[in-house]
C-alpha positions in Angstrom: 8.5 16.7 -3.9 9.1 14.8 -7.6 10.7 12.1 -8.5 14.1 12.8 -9.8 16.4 15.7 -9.6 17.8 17.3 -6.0 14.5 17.1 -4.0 14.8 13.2 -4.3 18.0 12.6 -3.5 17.8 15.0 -0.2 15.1 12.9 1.0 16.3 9.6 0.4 20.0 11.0 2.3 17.1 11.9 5.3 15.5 8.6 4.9 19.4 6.9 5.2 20.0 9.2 8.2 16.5 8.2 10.4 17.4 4.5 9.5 20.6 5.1 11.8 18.6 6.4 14.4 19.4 4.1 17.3 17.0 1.9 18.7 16.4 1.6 22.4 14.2 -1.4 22.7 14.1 -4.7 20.7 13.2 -4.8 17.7 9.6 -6.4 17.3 6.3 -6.0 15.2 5.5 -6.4 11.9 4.6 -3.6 9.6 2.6 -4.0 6.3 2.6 -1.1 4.0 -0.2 -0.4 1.6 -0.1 3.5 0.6 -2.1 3.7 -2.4 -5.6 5.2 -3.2 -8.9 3.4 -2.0 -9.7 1.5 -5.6 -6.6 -0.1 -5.8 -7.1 -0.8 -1.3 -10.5 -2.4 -2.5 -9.0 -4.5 -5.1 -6.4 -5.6 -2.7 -9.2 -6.6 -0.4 -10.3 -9.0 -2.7 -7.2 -10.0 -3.8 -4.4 -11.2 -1.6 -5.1 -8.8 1.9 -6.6 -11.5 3.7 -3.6 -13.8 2.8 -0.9 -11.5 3.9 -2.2 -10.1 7.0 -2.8 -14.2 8.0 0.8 -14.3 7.2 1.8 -11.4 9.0 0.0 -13.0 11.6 2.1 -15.9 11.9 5.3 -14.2 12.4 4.7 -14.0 16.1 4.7 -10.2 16.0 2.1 -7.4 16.6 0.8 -6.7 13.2 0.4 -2.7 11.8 -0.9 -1.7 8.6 0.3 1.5 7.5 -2.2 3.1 5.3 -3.6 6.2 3.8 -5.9 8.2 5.9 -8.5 7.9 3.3 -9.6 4.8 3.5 -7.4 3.7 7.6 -10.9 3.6 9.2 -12.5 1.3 7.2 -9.5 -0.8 6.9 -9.7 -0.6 11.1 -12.9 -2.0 10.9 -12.1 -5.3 9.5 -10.3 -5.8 12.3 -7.4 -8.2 10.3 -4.6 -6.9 11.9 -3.5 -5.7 15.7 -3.5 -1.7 14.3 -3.7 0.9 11.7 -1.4 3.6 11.3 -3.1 6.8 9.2 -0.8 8.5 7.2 -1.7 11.6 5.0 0.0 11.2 2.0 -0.8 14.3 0.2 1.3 15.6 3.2 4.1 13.4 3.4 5.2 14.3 0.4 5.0 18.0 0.2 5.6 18.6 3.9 9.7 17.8 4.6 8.9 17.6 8.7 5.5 15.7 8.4 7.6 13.8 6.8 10.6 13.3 8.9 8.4 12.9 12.2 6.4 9.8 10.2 10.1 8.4 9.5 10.9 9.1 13.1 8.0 7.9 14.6 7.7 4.5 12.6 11.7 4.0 13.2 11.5 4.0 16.5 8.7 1.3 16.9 11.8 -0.7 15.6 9.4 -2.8 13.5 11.3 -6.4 12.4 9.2 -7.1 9.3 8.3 -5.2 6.3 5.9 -6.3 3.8 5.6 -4.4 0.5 2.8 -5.6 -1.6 1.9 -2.8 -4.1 2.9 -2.8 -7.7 2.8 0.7 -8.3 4.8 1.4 -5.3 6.5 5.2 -5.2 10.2 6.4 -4.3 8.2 9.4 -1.9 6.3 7.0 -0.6 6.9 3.1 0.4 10.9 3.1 -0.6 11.3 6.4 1.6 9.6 4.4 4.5 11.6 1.1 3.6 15.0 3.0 3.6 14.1 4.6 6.5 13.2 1.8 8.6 15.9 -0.6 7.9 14.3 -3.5 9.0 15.6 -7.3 9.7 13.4 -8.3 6.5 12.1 -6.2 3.8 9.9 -8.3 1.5 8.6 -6.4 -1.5 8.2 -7.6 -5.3 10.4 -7.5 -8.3 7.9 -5.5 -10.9 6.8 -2.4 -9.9 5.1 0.3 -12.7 7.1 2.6 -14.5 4.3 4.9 -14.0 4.7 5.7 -11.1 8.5 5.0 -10.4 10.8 5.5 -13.4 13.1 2.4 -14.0 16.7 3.7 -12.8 14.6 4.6 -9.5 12.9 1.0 -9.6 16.5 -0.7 -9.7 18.2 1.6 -7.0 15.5 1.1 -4.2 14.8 -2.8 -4.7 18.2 -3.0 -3.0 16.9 -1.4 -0.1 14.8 -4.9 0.7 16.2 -7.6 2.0 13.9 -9.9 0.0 12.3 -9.6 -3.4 9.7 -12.6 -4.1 10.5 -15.2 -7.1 8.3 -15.9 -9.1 6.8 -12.8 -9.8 5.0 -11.8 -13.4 5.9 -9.5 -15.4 4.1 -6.1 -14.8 -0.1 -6.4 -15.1 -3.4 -5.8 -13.5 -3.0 -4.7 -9.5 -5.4 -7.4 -9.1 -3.5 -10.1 -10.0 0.2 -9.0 -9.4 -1.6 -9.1 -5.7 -2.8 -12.5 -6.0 0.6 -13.6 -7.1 2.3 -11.8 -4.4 -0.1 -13.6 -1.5 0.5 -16.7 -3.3 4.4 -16.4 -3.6 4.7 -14.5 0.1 2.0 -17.4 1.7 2.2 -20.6 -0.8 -2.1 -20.3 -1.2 -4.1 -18.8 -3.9 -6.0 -16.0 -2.6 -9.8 -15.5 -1.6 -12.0 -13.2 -2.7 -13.6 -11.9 0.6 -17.2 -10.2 0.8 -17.3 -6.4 1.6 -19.7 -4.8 3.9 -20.7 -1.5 3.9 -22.7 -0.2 7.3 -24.7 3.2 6.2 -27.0 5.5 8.3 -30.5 5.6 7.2 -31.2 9.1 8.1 -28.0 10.1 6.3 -27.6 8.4 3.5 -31.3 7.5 2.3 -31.0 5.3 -0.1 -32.5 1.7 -1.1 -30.5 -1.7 -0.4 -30.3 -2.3 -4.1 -27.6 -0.2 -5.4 -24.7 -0.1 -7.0 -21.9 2.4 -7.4 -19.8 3.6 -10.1 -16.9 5.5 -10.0 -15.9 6.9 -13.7 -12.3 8.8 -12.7 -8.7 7.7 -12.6 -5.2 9.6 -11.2 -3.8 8.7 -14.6 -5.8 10.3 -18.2 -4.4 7.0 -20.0 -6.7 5.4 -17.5 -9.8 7.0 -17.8 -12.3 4.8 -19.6 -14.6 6.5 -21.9 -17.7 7.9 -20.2 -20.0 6.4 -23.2 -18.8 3.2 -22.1 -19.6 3.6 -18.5 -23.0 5.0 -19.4 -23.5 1.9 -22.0 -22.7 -0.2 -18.9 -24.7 1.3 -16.6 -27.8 1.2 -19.2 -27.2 -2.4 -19.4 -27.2 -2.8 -15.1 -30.3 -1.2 -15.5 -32.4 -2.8 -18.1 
């Protein structure tokens, strides 16, 4: 699937049709979607995830975070919110009934909430799964990155939330555009919260004192120069 041309506009029309799919029970729950790759999950970690699942918390609702499979367990593990809901990405975009059974399956837990808190949100990915829902509230942002959703796209599906936060800056770091969503969606300045990483000796033999560094990005505009990271690394080490 791409964005653009007739592939994109059949799946939004499926994603219209599964948000008329009758619901048989009230609608309850809140659903907080966070789709993107684990660096950008870790910077949200320190930077307004906390905040919003607190929030989420407060809206008397059973709280689910929808994420990628990647990284679902280790977001399970911090235990913030009531459940997390793995989704293969990779898969729901190429795969039309993966796809359609996700959309199904989500629509029917009738969720009441949506929260949207990712900058570089996709049309395949979080708008497909806002359409599709059709929730009482949709609460997403204003800015999003051309990037990854081309700016005819970005207008069309911020009408399909119900609530686009004031306030917002204009497009920047993931890191902060999530520190002004938590603040704008919750009224507080978010925490930076410590990470912990549990490791088995016998399979990972390494000494407490480490540190890691991860030299790639989805995006060659991205990709800092690997001189630097070594320069950076020789400096860590010194």
């Amino acid at each position: 699937s791409t964005v653009g041309g007739v592939d994109s506009a059949y799946s939004s029309a499926l994603s219209w049709l599964v948000s008329l799919w009758p619901l048989r029970k009230p609608r309850a729950g809140v659903l907080i979607l966070r789709l993107d790759a684990a660096g950008d999950f870790f910077l949200w970690l320190q930077s307004g995830f906390a905040e919003v699942a607190a929030h989420a918390s407060t809206l008397g609702r059973p709280v689910v975070l929808l994420a990628r499979h990647e990284w679902a367990d280790y977001a399970r593990a911090l235990g913030a919110v009531d459940e997390v809901c793995a989704l293969d990405t990779g898969r729901f975009r190429r795969d039309p009934g993966y796809r359609i059974r996700w959309l199904l399956t989500l629509r029917r837990r009738g969720f009441e909430y949506v929260i949207q808190p990712r900058l570089a949100r996709e049309l395949w990915m979080e708008d497909w799964v806002v359409l599709a829902l059709n929730a009482r509230e949709s609460v997403g942002s204003p800015v999003f990155d051309p990037t990854n959703l081309p700016e005819p796209y970005g207008r069309l599906t911020a009408r399909w939330y119900t609530r686009l936060l004031p306030g917002m800056p204009a497009i920047s770091h993931e890191s902060f555009h999530n520190s002004m969503f938590a603040k704008a969606l919750c009224g507080i300045t978010a925490t930076r919260r410590a990470l912990t990483v549990r490791t088995s000796p016998a399979r990972h033999p390494v000494p407490g004192d480490y540190f890691v560094v991860a030299p790639g990005a989805g995006h060659p505009g991205r990709r800092w120069p690997a001189d630097r990271f070594a320069a950076v690394i020789g400096e860590i080490l010194r």
